[in-house]
C-alpha positions in Angstrom: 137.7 148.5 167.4 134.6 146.9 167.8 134.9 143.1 167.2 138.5 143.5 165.6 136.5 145.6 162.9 137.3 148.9 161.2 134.9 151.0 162.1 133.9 151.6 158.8 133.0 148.4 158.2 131.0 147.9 160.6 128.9 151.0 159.2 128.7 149.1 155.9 127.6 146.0 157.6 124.9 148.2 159.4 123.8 149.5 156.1 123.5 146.2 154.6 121.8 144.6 157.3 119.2 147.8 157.7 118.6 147.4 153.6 118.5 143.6 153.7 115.6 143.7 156.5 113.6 146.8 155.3 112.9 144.5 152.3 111.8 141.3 154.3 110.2 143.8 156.6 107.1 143.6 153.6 106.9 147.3 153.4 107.1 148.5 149.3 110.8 148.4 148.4 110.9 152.1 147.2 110.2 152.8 151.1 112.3 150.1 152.9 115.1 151.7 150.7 115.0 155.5 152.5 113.8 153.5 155.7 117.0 151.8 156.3 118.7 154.7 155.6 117.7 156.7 158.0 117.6 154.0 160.5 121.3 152.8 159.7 122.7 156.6 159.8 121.0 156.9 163.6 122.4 153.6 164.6 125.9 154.5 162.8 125.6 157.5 164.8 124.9 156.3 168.5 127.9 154.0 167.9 129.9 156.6 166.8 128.4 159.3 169.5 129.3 156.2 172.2 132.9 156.1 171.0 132.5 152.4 168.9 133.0 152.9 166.5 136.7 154.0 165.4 138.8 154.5 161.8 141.8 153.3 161.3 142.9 156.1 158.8 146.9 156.6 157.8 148.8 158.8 159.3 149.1 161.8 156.7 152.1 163.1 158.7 154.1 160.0 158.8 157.8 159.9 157.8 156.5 156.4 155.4 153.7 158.6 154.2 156.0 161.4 152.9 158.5 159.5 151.5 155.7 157.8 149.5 154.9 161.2 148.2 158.4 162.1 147.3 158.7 159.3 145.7 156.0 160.1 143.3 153.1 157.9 143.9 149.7 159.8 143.8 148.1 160.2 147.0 144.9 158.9 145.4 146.4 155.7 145.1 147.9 155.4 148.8 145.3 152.8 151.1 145.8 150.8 154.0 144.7 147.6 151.5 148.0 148.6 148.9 150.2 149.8 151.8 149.2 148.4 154.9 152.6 148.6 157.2 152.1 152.7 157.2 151.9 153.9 160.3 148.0 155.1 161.3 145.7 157.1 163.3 142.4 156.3 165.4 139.3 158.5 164.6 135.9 158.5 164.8 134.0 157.6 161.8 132.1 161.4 161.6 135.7 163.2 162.1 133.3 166.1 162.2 130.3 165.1 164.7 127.6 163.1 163.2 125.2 166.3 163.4 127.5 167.8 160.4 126.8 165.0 158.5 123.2 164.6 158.8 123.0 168.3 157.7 125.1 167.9 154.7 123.2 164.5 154.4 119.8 166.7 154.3 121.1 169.3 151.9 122.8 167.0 149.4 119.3 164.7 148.9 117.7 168.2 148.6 119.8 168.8 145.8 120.1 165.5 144.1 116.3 165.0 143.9 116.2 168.8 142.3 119.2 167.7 139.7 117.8 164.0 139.0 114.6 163.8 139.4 112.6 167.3 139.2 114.8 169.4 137.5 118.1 168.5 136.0 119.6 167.0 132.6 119.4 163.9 133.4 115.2 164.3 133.7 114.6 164.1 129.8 116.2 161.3 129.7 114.2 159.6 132.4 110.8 160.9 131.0 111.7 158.1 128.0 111.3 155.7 131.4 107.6 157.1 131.6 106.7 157.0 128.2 108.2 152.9 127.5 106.1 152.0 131.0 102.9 153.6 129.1 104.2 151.5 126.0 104.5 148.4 127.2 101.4 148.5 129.7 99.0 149.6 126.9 100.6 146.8 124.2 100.5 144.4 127.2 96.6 145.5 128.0 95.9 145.1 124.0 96.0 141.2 123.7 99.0 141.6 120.5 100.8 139.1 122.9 98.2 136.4 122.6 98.2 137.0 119.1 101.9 136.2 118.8 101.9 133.3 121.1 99.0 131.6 119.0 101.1 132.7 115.6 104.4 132.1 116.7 102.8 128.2 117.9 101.6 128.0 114.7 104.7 128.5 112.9 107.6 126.4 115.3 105.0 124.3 116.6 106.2 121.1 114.3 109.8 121.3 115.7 111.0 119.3 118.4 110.8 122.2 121.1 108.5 124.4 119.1 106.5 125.5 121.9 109.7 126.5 123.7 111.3 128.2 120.9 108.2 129.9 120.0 108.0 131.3 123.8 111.6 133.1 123.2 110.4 134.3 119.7 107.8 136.0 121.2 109.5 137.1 124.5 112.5 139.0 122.2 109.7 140.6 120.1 108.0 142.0 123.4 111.1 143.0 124.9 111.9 145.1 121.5 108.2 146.3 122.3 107.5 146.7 126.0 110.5 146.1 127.9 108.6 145.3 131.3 109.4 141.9 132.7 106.7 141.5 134.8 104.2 142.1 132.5 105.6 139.8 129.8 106.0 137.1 132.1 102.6 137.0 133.2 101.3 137.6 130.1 103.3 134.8 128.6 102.5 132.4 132.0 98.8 132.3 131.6 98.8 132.1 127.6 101.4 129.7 126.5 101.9 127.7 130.7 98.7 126.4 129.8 99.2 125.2 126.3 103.1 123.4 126.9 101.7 121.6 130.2 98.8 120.3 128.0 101.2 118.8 125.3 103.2 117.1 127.6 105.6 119.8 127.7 107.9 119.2 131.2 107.4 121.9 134.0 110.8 122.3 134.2 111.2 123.8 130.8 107.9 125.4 130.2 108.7 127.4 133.4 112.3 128.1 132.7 111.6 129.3 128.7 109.1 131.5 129.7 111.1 133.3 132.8 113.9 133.7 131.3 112.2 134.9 127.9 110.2 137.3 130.0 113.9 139.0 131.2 114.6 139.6 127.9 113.4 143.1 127.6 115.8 144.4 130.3 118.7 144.3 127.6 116.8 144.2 124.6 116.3 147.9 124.0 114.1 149.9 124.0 115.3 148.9 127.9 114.1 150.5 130.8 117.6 149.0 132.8 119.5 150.3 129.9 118.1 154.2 130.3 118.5 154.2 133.9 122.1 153.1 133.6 122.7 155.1 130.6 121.8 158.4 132.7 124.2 157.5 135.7 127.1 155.8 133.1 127.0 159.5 131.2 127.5 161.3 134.4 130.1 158.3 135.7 132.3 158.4 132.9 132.7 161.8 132.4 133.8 162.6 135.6 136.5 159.5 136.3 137.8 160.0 133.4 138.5 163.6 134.1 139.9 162.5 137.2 142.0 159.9 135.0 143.4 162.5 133.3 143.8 164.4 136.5 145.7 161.8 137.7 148.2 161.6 134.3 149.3 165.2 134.9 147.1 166.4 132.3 144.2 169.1 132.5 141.4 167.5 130.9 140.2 164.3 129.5 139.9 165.2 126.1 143.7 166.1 125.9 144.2 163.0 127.6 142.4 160.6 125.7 142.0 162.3 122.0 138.2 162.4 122.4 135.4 163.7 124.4 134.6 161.4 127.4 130.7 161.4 126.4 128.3 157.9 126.7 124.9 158.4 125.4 121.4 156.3 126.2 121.4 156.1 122.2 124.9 154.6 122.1 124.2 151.9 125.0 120.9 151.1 122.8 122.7 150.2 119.8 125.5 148.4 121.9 122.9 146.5 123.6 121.0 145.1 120.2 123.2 142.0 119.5 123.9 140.9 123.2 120.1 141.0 123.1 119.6 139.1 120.3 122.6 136.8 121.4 121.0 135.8 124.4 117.5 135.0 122.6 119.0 133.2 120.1 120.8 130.9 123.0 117.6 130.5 125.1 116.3 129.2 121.8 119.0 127.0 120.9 118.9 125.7 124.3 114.9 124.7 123.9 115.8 122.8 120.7 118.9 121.2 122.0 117.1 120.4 125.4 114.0 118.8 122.8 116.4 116.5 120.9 117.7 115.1 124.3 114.6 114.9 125.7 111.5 114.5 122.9 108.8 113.4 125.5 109.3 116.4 127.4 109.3 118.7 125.1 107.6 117.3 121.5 106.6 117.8 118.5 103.0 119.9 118.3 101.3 119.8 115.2 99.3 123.2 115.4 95.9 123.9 113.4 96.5 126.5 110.5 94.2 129.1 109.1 96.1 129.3 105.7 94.2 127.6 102.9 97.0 128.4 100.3 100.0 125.3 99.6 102.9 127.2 98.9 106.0 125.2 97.6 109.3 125.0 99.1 110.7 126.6 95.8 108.1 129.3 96.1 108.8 130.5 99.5 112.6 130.3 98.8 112.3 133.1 95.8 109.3 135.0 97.2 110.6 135.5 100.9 114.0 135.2 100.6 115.7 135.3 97.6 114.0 138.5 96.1 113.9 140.4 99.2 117.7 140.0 99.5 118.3 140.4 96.2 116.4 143.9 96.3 118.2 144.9 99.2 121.9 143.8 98.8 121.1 145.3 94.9 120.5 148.5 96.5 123.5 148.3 98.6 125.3 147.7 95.9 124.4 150.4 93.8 124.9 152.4 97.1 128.7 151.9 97.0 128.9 152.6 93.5 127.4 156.0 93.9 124.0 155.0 91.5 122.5 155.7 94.4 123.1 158.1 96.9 122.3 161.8 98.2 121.3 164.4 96.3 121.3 167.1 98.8 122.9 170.5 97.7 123.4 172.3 100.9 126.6 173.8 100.8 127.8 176.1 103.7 128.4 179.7 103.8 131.3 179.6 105.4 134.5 177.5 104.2 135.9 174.3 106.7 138.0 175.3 109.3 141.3 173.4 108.9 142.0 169.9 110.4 143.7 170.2 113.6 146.6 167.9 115.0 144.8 164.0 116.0 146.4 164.5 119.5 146.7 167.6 121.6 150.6 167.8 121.5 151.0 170.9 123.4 151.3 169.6 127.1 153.6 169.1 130.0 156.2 166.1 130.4 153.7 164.4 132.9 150.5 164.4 130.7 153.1 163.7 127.5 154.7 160.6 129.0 150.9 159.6 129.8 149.3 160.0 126.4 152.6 158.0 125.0 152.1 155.3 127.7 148.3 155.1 126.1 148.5 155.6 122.7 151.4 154.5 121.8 154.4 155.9 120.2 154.0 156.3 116.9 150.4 158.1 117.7 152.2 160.7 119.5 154.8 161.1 116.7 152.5 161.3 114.0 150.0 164.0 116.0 153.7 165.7 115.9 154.2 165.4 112.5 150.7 166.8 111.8 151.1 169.9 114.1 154.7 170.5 112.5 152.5 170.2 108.9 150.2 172.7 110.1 152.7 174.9 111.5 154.4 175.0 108.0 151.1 175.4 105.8 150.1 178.7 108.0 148.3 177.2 111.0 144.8 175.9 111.3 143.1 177.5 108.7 140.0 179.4 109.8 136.7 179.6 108.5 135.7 182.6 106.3 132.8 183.5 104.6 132.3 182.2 100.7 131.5 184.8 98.1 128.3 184.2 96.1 130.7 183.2 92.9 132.4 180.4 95.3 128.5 179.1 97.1 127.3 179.0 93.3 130.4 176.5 92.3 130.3 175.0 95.0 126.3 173.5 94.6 127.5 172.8 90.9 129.9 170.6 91.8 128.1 169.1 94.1 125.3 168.3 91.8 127.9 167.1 89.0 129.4 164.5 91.6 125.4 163.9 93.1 124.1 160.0 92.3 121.7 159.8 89.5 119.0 158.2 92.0 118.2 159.7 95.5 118.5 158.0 98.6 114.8 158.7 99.6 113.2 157.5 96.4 115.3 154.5 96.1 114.0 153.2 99.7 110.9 154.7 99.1 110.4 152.5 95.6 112.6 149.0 97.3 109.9 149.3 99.8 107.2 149.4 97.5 108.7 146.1 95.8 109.6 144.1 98.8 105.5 144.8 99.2 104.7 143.4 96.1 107.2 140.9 96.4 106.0 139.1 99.4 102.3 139.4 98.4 103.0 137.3 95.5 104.3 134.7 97.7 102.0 135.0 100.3 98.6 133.8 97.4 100.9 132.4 94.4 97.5 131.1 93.0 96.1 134.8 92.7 96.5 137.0 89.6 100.1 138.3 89.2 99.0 141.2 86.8 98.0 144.3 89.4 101.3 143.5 91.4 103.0 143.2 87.9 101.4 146.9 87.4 102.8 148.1 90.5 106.3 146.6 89.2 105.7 148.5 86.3 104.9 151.3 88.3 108.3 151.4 90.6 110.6 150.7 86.9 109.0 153.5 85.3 109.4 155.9 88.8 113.0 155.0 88.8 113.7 155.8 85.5 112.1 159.3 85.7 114.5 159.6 88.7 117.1 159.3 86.8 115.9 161.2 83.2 113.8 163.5 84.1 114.9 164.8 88.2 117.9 166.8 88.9 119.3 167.0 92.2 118.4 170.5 92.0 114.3 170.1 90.9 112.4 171.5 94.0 110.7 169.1 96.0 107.1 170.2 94.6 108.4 169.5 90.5 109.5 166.7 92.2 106.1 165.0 93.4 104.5 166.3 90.3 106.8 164.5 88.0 106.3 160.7 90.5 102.9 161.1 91.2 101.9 159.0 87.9 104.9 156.1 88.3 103.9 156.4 91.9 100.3 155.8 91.8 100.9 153.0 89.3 103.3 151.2 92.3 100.2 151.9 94.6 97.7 150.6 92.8 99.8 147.5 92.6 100.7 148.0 96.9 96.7 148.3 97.8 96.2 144.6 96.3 99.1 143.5 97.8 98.2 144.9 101.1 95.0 143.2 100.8 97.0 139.8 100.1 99.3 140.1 103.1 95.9 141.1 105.4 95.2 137.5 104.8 98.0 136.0 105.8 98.1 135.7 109.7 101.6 135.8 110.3 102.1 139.0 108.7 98.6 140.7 109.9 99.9 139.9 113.8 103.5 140.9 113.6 103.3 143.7 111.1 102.1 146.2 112.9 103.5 146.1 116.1 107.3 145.5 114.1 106.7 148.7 112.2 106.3 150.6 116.1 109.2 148.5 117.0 111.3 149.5 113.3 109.6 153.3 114.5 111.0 153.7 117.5 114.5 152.0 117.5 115.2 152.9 113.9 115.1 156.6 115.1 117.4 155.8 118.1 119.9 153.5 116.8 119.8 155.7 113.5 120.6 158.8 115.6 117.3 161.0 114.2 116.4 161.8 117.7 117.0 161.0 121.2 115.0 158.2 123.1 112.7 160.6 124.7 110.6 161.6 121.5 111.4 158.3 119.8 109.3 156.7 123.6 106.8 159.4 122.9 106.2 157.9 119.6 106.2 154.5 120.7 103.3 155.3 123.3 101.4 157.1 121.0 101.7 154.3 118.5 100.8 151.9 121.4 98.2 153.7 121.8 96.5 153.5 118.3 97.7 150.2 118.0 95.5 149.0 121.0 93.3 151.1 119.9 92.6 149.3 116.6 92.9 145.9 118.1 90.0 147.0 120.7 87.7 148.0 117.7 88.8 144.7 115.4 86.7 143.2 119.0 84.0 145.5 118.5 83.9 144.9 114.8 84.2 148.7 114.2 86.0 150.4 111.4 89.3 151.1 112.3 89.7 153.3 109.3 90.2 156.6 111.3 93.4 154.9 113.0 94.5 153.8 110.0 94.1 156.7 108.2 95.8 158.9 111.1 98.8 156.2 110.8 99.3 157.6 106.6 98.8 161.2 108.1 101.8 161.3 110.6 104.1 159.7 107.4 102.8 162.1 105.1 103.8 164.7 107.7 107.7 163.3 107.9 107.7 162.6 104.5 107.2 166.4 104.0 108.8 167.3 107.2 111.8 165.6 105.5 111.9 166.7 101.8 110.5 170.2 102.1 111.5 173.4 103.7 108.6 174.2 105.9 109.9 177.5 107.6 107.4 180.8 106.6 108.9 183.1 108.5 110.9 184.2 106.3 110.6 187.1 104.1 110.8 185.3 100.4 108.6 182.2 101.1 107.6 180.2 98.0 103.9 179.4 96.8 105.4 175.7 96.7 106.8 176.3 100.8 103.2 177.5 101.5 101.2 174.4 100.0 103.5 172.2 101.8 103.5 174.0 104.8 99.5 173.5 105.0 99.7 169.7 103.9 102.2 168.9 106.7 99.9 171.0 109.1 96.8 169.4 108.2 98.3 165.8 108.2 99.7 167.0 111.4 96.4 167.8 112.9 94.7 164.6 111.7 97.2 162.5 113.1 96.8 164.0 116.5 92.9 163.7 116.5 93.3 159.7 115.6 95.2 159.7 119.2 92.7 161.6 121.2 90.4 159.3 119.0 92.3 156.1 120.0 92.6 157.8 123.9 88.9 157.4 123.8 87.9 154.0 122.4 90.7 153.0 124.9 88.6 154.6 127.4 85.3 154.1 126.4 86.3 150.4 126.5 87.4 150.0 130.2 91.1 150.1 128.7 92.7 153.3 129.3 92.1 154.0 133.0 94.0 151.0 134.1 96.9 151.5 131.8 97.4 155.1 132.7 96.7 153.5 136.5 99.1 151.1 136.2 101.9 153.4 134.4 101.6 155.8 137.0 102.1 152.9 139.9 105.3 151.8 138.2 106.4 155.2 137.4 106.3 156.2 140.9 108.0 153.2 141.8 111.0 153.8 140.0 111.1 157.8 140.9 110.6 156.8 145.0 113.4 154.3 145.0 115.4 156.8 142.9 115.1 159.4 145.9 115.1 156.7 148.8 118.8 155.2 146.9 120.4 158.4 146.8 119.4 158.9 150.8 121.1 155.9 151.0 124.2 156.8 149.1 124.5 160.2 151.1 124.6 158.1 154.4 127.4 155.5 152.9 129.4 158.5 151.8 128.8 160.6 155.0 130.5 158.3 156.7 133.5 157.2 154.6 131.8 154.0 153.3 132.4 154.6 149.6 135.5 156.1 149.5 136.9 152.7 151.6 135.2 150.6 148.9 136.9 152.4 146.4 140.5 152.1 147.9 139.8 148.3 148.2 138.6 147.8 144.4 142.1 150.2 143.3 144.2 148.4 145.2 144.4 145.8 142.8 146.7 146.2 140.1 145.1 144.2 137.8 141.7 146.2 135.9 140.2 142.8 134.9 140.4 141.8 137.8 138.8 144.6 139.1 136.1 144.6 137.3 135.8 140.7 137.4 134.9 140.9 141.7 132.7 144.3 140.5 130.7 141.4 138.3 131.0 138.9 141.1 129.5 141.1 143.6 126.5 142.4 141.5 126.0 138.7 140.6 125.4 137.3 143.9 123.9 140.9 144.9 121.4 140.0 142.2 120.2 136.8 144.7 119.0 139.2 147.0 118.3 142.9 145.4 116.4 144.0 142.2 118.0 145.5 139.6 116.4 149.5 140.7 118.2 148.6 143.8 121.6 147.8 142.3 121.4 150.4 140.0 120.6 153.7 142.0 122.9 151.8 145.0 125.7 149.6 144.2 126.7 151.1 140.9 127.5 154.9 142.3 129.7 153.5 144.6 131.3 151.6 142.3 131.3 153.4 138.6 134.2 155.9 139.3 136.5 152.8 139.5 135.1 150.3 136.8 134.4 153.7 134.4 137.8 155.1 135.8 140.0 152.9 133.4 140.6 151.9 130.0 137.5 149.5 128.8 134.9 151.0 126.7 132.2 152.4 128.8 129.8 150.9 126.5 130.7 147.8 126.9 131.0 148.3 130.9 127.6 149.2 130.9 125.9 146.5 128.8 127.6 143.8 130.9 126.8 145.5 134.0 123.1 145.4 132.2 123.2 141.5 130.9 124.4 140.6 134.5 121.6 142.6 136.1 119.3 140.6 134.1 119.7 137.4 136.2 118.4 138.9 139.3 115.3 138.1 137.4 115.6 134.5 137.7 118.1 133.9 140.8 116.5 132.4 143.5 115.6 133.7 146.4 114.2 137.0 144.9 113.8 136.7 141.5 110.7 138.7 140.6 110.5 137.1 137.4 110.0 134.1 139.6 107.6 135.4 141.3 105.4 136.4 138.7 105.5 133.1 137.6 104.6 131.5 140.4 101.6 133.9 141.0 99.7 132.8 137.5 101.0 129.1 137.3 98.5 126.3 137.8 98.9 124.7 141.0 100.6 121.2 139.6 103.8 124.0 138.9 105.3 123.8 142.2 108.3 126.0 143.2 110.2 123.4 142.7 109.4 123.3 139.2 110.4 127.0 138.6 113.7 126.9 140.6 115.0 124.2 138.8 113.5 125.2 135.2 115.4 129.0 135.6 118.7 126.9 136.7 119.7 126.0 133.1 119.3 129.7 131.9 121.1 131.5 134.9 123.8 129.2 133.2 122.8 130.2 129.7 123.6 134.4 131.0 126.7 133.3 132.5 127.9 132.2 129.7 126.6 134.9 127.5 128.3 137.0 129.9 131.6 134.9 129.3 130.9 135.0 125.3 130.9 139.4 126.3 133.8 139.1 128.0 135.7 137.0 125.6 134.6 138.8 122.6 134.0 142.7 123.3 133.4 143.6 120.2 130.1 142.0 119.9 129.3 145.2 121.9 130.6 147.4 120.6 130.3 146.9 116.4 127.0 148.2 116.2 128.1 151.9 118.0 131.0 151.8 115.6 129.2 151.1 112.2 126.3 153.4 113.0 128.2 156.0 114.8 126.2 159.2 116.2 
């Protein structure tokens, strides 16, 4: 063996060493990565062609091998690392010729590129990576970020550590609406670097607040880390814990473990919201903490104001708060005690089929003592009890088709047990208050009597919800019978609208929180994948910026906001009316609605190609769709040049030995503790991409091969991604940084600035570990 190592190690060493220079080397990553590559697989070869490089592998013919076997211990699980006194073999590390591999090699990346990224699944999923680049850029390009900064200033500028704490205000809310790190850091650098240096702020912790802030959107969803690990945790998942089951003697994982073995990029979005928020509400409590300590480097600023208006403490307490929550938690309220609720009458043609046992029950003694060994004892015996219930009653009853008679009672007695107030009017109308609500308290000295009109307006709507609209009124009586209560509330919403315009907290974060609300409320609310919801986010991005460009030109922006009303109209009928006219009976009412929604429809999509050309007519567009396409391209080349890289660690054994090592422990945590470690200090030297598309395939079928939630594998693999960011040598959010800081902001400054919060994630990552089910409480109360 060549310097006492296996020669397997020395490939991976080789690897390493080829990947660590190609990056120094100053050529663009996505290259270096399919550069070293190939030149580690010819050097790997030459070795192994010269007779270097030699594999210790076990003897599968050994009389300690086979009594292993007989014993009963998998095979799987036999390594030189668990049972290193077996008796071994020398071969070369290509037991086939190195000209076997490379064609396999060639093939394979052939076919991955095809499955992952030209033509497989997984490519939906990874168009929602194009669309949130084209989000970000174009909110990036439209200035809304200076007009947080200045706000947020504004508003925590009078605490010790405002300026701080207003930078991490800010950097969650562009993470929730960009998700790119470099551009919020740079953004961020040049607007608020500035400001903190000139109120004495430290360098230390201006640089620090605003690089970690800036790393924010990688775990913050919408995340571009969390969708490229959501499309290889899916794939991961499924297929070690298939081999899990496998493993336990039984034939499939859903016998094994009671339910399908499915991870979603929707599920790892809502898992991902409150370690997001966790960590921003740390970096903040860090900037306040680190002010108190330390008031002379990071004070007090008392910002200018724009607001004329002296609201009381008392006011603001029962305008902003205590109303608000009152309507809300009221509405819950009456939620639970079916006042309000859904009045949908869709009943089924067919009958239920029958509930089946809660555990498949009907398996060998192998998979049996398996299933006991995981879910227990009594589980088992009560799925027994159920199947013997079942048994007895007839079997799983099947689903037949419902007479007429039997549809017809069923939609009455659905409408008897409806709630007296439907679930769409009831947010539609709280909405309509919290509106009025706030306005009051953003100008108490105005006139209370149109927003005590629209009041009357939303009382009187709600009452002819409940008097006068059945759950089976068709959606056309429907409007007819609101449209007077409802344009009573909107008479009182349009001077309330024209209140909150004047407040400037609300006319800068209003509009890009309702893209935000748009585009994770239909993810984490399971309406639709993220690929539509990052198409919508673009397009609103894109009218967004668009109106923000005109507001500079002093042009109307009433076609945007017009085109905004037009695509809710749309869902609003989309939602309440049956708009299918192929049919043969289709209703006067179906056809009316049918044309609204169509014309709404087409209005909405001319205010994009509208916005797509004030954008370009204003030097805006071009370098957005530029710069999308850079990044874009980016991410898709290192995808292709990582799995070249993969195919050459596999083609020579690397991954499999990597695997034996990591199940040779007994212990999972530990495990997956040194999996951590190891993408940790990986993090010093690779970015995220890098990690992603080449560490995690190697390791995923053993840290997604055991028992922890694989949504709560994921977001920790994702939180401890995030500090490559900010660990020195490499951190890229460093160097962005450094590129736009003044030149008093040395190095330095920024290394030691970033220490504290590489601290702050490890202990967020401890606060994960500790506490799993801050991970995983969203998935659970929002479900699929």
């Amino acid at each position: 063996m060549l310097f006492g190592l296996d020669g397997v190690e020395i490939g991976l060493i080789i690897v390493f060493l080829c990947l660590f220079g190609g990056i120094l080397s100053g050529f663009p990553v996505a290259f270096a990565i399919g550069g070293a590559g190939i030149i580690s697989f010819g050097i790997i070869a030459s070795l192994d062609s010269a007779g270097l490089l030699i594999h210790q592998a076990i003897d599968t013919s050994s009389e300690g091998y086979n009594a292993l076997i007989a014993s009963g211990v998998n095979a799987e699980s036999i390594s030189v690392f668990r049972y290193p006194d077996l008796a071994r073999i020398a071969e070369p590390v290509f037991v086939q010729g190195w000209e076997v591999a490379m064609n396999r090699n060639v093939s394979f990346i052939v076919n991955r590129v095809n499955e992952r990224v030209l033509a497989g699944q997984s490519i939906e999923t990874l168009l929602a990576v194009l669309m949130f680049i084209l989000m970000g850029i174009t909110l990036e390009r439209s200035k809304i970020a200076n007009d947080l900064l200045t706000t947020m200033a504004r508003v925590f500028g009078p605490l010790p550590g405002g300026l701080a704490v207003s930078v991490v205000v800010v950097g969650a809310f562009l993470a929730a609406s960009t998700g790119i790190v470099g551009a919020t850091v740079v953004t961020m650098g040049l607007l608020s670097l500035p400001t903190m240096l000139r109120h004495n702020y430290s360098p230390e912790i201006a640089t620090g607040v605003i690089a970690a802030s800036g790393t924010l959107g990688q775990i913050i969803p919408p995340s571009i880390v969390i969708v490229l690990l959501g499309t290889l945790a899916g794939d991961l998942y499924s297929v070690a814990q298939e081999n899990r089951a496998i493993e336990a003697g039984c034939t499939d994982a859903l016998t094994y473990l009671g339910e399908p073995a499915v991870v979603s990029v929707g599920a790892l979005f809502q898992a991902a919201l409150l370690p997001g928020i966790m960590l921003a509400m740390l970096y903040g409590l860090y900037a306040f903490g680190y002010a108190l300590m330390n008031p002379s480097k990071a004070p007090a600023v008392q910002m200018e104001t724009t607001s004329t208006e002296v609201i009381t403490r008392g006011e603001s307490f029962t305008w902003f708060l205590g109303l608000p929550l009152a309507l809300i938690i009221g509405t819950v309220v009456l939620g639970q005690m079916n006042v309000i609720g859904s009045q949908d009458l869709t009943v089924g043609s067919y009958s239920a089929q029958g509930q089946t046992a809660s555990l498949r029950t009907n398996v060998g003694e192998q998979c049996q003592a398996s299933m006991i060994e995981l879910h227990g004892q009594e589980s088992w015996d009560a799925a027994i009890a159920e199947k013997e219930a079942i048994a007895a009653a007839g079997g799983v009853q099947q689903s037949v088709a419902l007479s007429d008679e039997e549809v017809t009672a069923a939609v009455a007695a659905k409408e008897a047990a409806a709630a007296p107030i439907g679930t769409g009017v009831a947010i539609l109308f709280v909405l309509l208050s919290l509106i009025l609500v706030v306005a009051r308290g953003v100008k108490p000295s105005a006139s209370p009597v149109p927003l005590l009109i629209g009041g009357i307006g939303v009382i009187l709507g709600l009452m002819v919800d409940i008097l006068l609209i059945a759950p089976s009124t068709s959606p056309g009586l429907t409007v007819v019978i609101l449209a007077i209560p409802l344009a009573v509330a909107l008479y009182g919403c349009s001077h309330a609208a024209g209140r909150l315009a004047q407040n400037e907290l609300i006319r800068v974060v209003f509009p890009p929180l309702i893209l935000i609300i748009a585009v994770l409320g239909s993810i984490l609310g399971g309406i639709t994948n993220p690929t539509p919801a990052a198409a919508l986010g673009a397009g609103g991005a894109i009218m967004l910026a668009a109106y923000r460009k005109l507001q500079d030109q002093e042009r109307s922006g009433k076609v945007i906001i017009w085109s905004t009303f037009a695509i809710i109209l749309s869902v609003l009928i989309g939602v309440n009316f049956d708009l299918r006219i192929n049919g043969t009976n289709v209703s006067v009412e179906t056809w009316m609605a049918f044309f609204v929604a169509y014309g709404a429809y087409l209005y909405a999509a001319f205010g994009l190609l509208y916005s797509c050309w004030v954008l370009y007519s204003g030097g805006v567009m071009t370098p957005v769709v530029r710069e999308t396409a850079k990044v874009t391209s980016m991410v898709f080349t290192i995808l292709i040049g990582s799995q070249l890289l993969n195919l050459v660690v596999i083609s020579f054994g690397g991954e499999h030995y990597i695997q034996q090592f990591l199940k040779s422990f007994d212990s999972e945590l530990q495990v997956f503790l040194i999996v951590m470690l190891v993408l940790f200090f990986l993090g010093f030297v690779l970015d995220f991409l890098e990690i992603i598309y080449i560490v995690i395939p190697i390791v995923g079928p053993v840290i997604y091969g055991g028992t922890f939630d694989p949504k709560w594998v994921t977001i920790m693999i994702a939180v401890n991604l995030q500090t490559s960011f900010l660990t020195p040598p490499f951190g890229f959010a460093l160097f962005y940084l450094r590129g736009v800081a003044p030149k008093e902001v040395t190095t330095g400054h920024i290394y030691r600035g970033v220490f504290p919060f590489v601290l702050i994630q490890v202990v967020g990552l401890g606060i994960l570990w500790f506490f799993p089910s801050i991970v995983t409480i969203v998935p659970a109360l929002i479900g699929n």
